[in-house]
C-alpha positions in Angstrom: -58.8 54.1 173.6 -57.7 55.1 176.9 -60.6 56.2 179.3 -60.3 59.0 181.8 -60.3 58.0 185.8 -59.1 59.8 188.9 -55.0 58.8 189.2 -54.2 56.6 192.2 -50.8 57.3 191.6 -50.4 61.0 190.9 -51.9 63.3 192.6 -51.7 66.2 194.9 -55.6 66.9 196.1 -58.2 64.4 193.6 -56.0 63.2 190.9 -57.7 65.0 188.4 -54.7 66.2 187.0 -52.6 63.3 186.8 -55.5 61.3 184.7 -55.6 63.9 182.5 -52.0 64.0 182.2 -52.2 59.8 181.9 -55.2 60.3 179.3 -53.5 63.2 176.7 -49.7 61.8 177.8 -48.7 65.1 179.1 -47.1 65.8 182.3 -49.4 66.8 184.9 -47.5 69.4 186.8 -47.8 71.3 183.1 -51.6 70.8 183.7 -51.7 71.7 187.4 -49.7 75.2 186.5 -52.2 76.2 183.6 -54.7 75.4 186.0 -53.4 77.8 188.7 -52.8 80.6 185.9 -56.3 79.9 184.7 -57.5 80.3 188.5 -55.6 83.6 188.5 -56.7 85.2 185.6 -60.7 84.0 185.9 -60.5 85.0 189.3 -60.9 81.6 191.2 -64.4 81.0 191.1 -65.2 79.4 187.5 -62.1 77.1 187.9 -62.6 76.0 191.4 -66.1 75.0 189.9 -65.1 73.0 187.5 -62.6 71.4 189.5 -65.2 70.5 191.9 -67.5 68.9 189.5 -64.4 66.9 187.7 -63.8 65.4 190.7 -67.4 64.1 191.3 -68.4 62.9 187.8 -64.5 61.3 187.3 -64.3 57.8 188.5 -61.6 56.7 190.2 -58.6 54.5 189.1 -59.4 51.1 189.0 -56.4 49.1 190.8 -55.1 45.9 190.7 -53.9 44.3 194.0 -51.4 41.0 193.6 
């Protein structure tokens, strides 16, 4: 089972996003524009939130340097 980590690789601000997307193998801009309609509708606040507490409790990527 796959585990969830903040992507190295893809990512625009955290890498929240592109784990997920790495996690559920789905492509992460589909997640990042859900996100931004989510943002819209809820009126920024509650998303931003989350977002912010993602990116704290996510660990990051582990990498592997040759």
């Amino acid at each position: 089972m796959k585990k969830l980590y903040l992507s190295q690789t893809d990512k625009k601000i955290a890498g929240i996003f592109g784990g997920l997307g790495e996690r559920y193998e789905v492509d992460s801009t589909v997640l990042r524009v859900i996100a931004i309609l989510l943002t819209i509708i809820a009126h920024i606040f509650p998303v931003v939130i989350v977002y912010l507490i993602a990116w704290i409790v996510i660990p990051k990527e582990k990498t592997i340097h040759f």
